[in-house]
N, C-alpha and C positions, 0 to 999 in steps of 0.2 A: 328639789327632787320630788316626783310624783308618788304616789300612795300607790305604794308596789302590790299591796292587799287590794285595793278597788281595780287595778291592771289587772291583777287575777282573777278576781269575780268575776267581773267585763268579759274576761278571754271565755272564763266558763261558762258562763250564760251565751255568747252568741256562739259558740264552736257547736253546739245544739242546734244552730237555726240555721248558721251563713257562716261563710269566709272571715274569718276574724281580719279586722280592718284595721290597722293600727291608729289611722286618722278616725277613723270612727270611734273607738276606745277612746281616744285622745279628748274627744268630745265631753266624754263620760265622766272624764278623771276629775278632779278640785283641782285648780290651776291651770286644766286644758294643756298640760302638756304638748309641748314638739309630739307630732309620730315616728318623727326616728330615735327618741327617746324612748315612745312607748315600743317600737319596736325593737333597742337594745332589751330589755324587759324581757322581752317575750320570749325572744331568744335564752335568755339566759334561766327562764322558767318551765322553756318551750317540754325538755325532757320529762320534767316533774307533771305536769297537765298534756302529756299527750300530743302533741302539737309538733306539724312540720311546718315550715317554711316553704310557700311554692313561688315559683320564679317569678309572678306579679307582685311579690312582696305580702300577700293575705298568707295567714295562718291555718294549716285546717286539721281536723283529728286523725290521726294516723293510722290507715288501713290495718281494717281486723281480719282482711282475705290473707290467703293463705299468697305466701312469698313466693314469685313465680321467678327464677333465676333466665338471664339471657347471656348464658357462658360457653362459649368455645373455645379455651385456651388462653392463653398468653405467651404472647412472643417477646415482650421486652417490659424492662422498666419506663412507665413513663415519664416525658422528658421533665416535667415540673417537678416533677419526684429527685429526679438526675441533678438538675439545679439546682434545687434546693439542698441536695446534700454537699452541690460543687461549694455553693453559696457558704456551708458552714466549713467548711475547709479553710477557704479563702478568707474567714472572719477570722482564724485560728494563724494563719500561715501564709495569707498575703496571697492577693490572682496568680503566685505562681506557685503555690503549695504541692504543687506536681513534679519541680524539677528539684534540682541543685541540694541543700540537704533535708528538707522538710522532706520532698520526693522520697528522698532516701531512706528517712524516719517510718513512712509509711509503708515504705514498702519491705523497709526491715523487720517490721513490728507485724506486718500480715505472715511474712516470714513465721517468725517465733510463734505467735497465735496458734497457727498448723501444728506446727512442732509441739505446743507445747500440748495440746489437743489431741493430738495422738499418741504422746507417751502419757495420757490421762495426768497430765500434770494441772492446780489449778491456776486460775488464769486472774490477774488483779486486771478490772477492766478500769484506768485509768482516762484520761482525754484523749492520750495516744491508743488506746488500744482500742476504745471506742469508736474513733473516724478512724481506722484502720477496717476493722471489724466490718460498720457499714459499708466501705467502700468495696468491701470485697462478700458479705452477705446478703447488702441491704434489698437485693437485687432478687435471689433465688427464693429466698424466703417469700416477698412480696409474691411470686409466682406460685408456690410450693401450697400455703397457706389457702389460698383460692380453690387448687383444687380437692383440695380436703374438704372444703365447705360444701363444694359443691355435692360431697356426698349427701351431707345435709339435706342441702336446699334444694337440687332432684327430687329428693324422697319428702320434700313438702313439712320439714323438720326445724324451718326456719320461719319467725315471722316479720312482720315490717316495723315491729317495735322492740328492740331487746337492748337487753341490760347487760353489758360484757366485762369478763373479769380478766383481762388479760396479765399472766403472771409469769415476771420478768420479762418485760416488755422488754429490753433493750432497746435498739437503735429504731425499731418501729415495721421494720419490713413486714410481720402480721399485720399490725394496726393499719397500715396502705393495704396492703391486700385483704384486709377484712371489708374497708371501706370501699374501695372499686369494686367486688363485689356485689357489695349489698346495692351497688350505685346501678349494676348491671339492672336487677331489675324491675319490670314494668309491676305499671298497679292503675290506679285511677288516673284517665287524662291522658296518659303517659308519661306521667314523671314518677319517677322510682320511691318518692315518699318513705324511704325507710330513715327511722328515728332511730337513732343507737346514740344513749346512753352508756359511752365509755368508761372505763378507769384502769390506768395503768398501774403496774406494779413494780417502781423500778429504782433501787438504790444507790446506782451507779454511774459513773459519769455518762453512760448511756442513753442517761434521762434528758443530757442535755440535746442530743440530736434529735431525740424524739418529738420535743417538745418542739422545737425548729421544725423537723418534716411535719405536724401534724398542724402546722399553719397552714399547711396546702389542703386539707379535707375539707367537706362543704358544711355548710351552716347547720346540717339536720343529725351533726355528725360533734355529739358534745363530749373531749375529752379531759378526764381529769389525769394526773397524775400524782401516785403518793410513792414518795420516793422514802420507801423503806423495803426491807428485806421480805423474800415470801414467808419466813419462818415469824415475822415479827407482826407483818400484817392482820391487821384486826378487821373483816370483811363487813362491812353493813347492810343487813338488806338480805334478798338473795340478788340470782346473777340466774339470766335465759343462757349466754354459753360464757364457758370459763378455757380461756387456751394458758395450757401450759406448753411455751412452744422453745426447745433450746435451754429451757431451765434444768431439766431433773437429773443433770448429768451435772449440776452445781450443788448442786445441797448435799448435807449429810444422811438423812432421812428423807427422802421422795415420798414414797409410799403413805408413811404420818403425815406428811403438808399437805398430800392432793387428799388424803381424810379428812381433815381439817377446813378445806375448802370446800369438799362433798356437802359439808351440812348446809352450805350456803344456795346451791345450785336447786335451781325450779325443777320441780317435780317432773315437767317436760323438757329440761334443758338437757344441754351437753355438756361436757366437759370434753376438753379436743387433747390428749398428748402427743407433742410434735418431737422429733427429734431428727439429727442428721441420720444418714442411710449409712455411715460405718460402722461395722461389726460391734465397737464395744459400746457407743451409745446408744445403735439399736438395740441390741441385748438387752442392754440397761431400761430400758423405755420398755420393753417386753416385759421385762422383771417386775417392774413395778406394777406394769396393767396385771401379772397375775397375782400378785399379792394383793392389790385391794380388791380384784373379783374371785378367785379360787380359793386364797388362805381369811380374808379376812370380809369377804363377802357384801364389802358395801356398794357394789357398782355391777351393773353388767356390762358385755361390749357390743355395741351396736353393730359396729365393725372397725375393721376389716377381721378378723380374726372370729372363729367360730368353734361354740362349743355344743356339738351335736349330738353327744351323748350323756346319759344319765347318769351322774357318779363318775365322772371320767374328766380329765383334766390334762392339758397337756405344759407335760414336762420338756421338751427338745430343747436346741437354742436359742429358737425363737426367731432367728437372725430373719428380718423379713421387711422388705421395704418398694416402696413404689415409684416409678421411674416414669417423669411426663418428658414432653420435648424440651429439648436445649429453648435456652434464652437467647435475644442479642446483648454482644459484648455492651453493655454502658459505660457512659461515656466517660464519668468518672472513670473508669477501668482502664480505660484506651487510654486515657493522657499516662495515666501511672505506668501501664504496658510501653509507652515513648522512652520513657527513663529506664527500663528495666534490662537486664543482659538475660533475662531470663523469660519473658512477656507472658508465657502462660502461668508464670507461677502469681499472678497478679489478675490473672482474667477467672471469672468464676460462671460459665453458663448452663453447667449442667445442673436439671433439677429432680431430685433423689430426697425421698423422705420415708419415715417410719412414723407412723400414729397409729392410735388407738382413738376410738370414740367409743365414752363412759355416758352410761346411764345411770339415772335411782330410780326407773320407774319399769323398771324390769324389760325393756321394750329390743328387740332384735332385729336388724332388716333380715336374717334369715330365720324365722322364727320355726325350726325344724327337728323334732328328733327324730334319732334313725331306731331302730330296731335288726337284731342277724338276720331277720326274716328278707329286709331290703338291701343289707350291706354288711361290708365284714368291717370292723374297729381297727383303726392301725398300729391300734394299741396290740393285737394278737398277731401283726406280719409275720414276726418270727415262726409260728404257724404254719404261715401259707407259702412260704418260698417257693416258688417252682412253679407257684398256680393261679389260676387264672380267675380273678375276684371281679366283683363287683363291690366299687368303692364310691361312697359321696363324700368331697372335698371341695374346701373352699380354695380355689387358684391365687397364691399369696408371693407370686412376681412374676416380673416378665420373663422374657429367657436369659436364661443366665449362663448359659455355652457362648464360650467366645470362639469354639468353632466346632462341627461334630452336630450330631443332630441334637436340637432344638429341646430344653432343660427347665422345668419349671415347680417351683416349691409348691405345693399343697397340704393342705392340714384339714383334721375333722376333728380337731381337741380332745382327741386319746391319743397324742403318741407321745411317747416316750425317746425318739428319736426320728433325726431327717425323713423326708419323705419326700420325693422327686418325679413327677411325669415325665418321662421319655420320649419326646414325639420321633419314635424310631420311622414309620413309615405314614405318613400324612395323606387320608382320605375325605370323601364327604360326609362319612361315619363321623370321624371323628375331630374335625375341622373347629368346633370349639374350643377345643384345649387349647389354638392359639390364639384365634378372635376372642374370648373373653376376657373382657376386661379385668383387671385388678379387683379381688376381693368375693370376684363371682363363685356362684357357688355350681360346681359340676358334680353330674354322676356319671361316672367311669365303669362303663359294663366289660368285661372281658380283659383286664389290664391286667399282665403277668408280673409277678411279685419278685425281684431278685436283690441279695445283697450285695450293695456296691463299696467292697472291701478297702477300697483308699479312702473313700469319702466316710466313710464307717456312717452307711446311710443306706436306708432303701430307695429303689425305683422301682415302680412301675410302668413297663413299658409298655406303651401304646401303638397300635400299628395295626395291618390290616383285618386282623379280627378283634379291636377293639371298637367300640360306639361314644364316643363323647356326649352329650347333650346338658345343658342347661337347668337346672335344675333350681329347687327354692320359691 
């Protein structure tokens, strides 16, 4: 076996000069080792020294420019993703793990999962609940995950080398979509060169899928997994992003874990909280981001959510989530869907989510306070009923009228209760309030203040004397 310390020196001294050469190194060693000996090595040190792997096999130091993403969506799971989870099925339950009663198994136990997830019941994630679980999330999350980064890595928040703390990993759908991704984008050459230093956190049979789907990630792409609890986990190190994605609606104490984990996180990193888009885990995911930044003050939020006044903190229910395009049905879905008297209750392609993105270094994409001089707090609506304000708010969903004119939540982190745009009559005034994307920040000149007595919530209605514009 080659002297792993003169591999490393070798790597460190010429990644300074040229292309680290594994036959070249090989030269260097005592023994003249194989180079794809010295190349296992490299690999396996590659994170610790900096180093990616480029598609000629040479080694090189990995981009200090800033992370350029090449993201427009996502329409499907892909397919080596899809086999690979058919594949562990199929280890479990035989090529025909789709029909007769294993079929049944899974599709009972997606069943119950739902069930037991929306009477907040908790859940024992078993081997069956596990390939249950992927089969039916592994999918949306891979997609869901993406586009949250991509808030990130837009705003240049991302770099080509980071060190990820993902906690409860589960079945792996972040960890794939973290990694296609960071694969999306360009750097020197044209190869994507991002080095990520993984490690999963994950105690549960869960760990065994993951560990399976993360055979399919590429060589620059190092995961570890420690299969323990997030309350139990002992971090090492700090961590560039930390995703809680799916967890915090398991623990007892959310709030004390992601503190706990806070002390670990780069001065410039993130911390990502993900959670599904229904009401009580949203909520719950809300709760948490304001108790570690309003009650207990160790974090800001970068976004989506925004606190635009001084002393002011918003109380409401927070409920607030973001909605990309549908997925295609995966395949694993379809076979299960063949067996099912029910098909949709087995297919999962809509993708809905709730996060927060946490700072320690106090840093905001909307870095803005307001003053009465430029807007009114909605914290005082009760006030203004009847009249017609100028208000800045951050637009925090898409439309949410399933019919009736066009409905959309906003907040400026003073209220105390709902707050709703009305797009009652839609001009080139005010034509923002529905092109803007999720999270965007608007100012609302002219928007009539009324209380909406069923929904025990305000609106603001917008229409032809009001002005929309972009704001931030």
């Amino acid at each position: 076996m080659p002297d792993r310390e003169q591999v490393r020196s070798n790597a460190k001294y010429l990644r300074s000069v040229r292309p680290v050469d594994p036959a070249e190194i090989a030269g260097y060693v005592e023994g003249q080792p194989h180079p794809a000996v010295v190349t296992r090595i490299l690999r396996e040190e590659a994170a610790d020294l900096g180093l990616v792997e480029r598609s000629d096999g040479t080694f090189a130091p990995v981009s200090e420019e800033r992370f350029v993403p090449d993201f427009d969506g996502v329409t499907a799971l892909p397919g080596r993703y899809d086999r690979a989870l058919g594949d562990v099925l199929a280890d479990s339950d035989g090529p025909s793990w789709h029909a007769g009663e294993s079929g049944d198994r899974i599709r009972e136990t997606i069943r119950r999962l739902k069930e037991e997830y929306y009477r907040q019941q908790s859940v024992e994630y078993d081997a069956d609940a596990a390939h249950a679980y992927a089969a039916y999330h592994l999918a949306d999350y891979y997609a869901a995950v993406q586009y949250v980064l991509h808030e990130l890595g837009r705003d240049g928040l991302l770099g080509h080398d980071l060190r990820v703390l993902d906690v409860g990993a589960g079945v792996g759908g972040p960890a794939l979509g973290l990694h296609d991704y960071l694969a999306g984008g360009q750097c020197c050459e044209g190869e994507h060169h991002a080095l990520v230093d993984y490690h999963a956190v994950e105690p549960a049979a869960g760990a065994d899928v993951l560990d399976a789907l993360l055979g399919e990630t590429g060589r620059n792409f190092h995961p570890t997994i420690h299969r323990a609890t997030a309350e139990s986990f002992d971090p090492d190190g700090e961590f560039d992003l930390m995703l809680f994605a799916s967890v915090l609606s398991e623990l007892d104490d959310p709030a004390d874990v992601v503190t706990c984990y806070l002390d670990h996180l780069a001065e410039d990193g993130t911390a990502v909280l993900l959670s599904p888009a229904d009401r009580n885990t949203s909520v719950g995911m809300r709760a948490v981001e304001r108790e570690l930044v309003d009650e207990h003050g160790v974090a800001t939020v970068y976004a989506p959510t925004v606190r635009l006044w001084d002393g002011e903190r918003p109380t409401d229910r927070g409920w607030s989530f973001a909605r990309y395009p549908d997925i295609e049905v995966p395949a694993v879905q379809r076979r299960l869907a063949k067996g099912a008297t029910d098909p949709g209750a087995v297919t999962n392609t809509s993708v809905q989510v709730s996060y927060a993105l946490l700072r320690v270094d106090g840093r905001e994409r909307h870095d803005v306070t307001l003053s009465r001089d430029r807007a009114a707090p909605m914290a005082e609506s009760e006030e203004v009923v009847g009249e017609r304000i100028t208000l800045v708010a951050a637009k925090l969903s898409d439309d949410l009228a399933e019919d009736g004119h066009p409905l959309f939540k906003i907040s400026d982190g003073s209220e105390a209760v709902d707050h709703y745009a009305v797009l009652a009559r839609e001009s080139v005034l005010n034509e923002a309030l529905a092109s803007a994307s999720y999270g965007a920040l608007l100012r609302i000149e002219g928007g009539l203040v009324l209380w909406n007595d069923d929904e025990e919530a305000y609106n603001v209605v917008v229409d032809e004397e009001t002005v929309v514009d972009r704001a931030g």
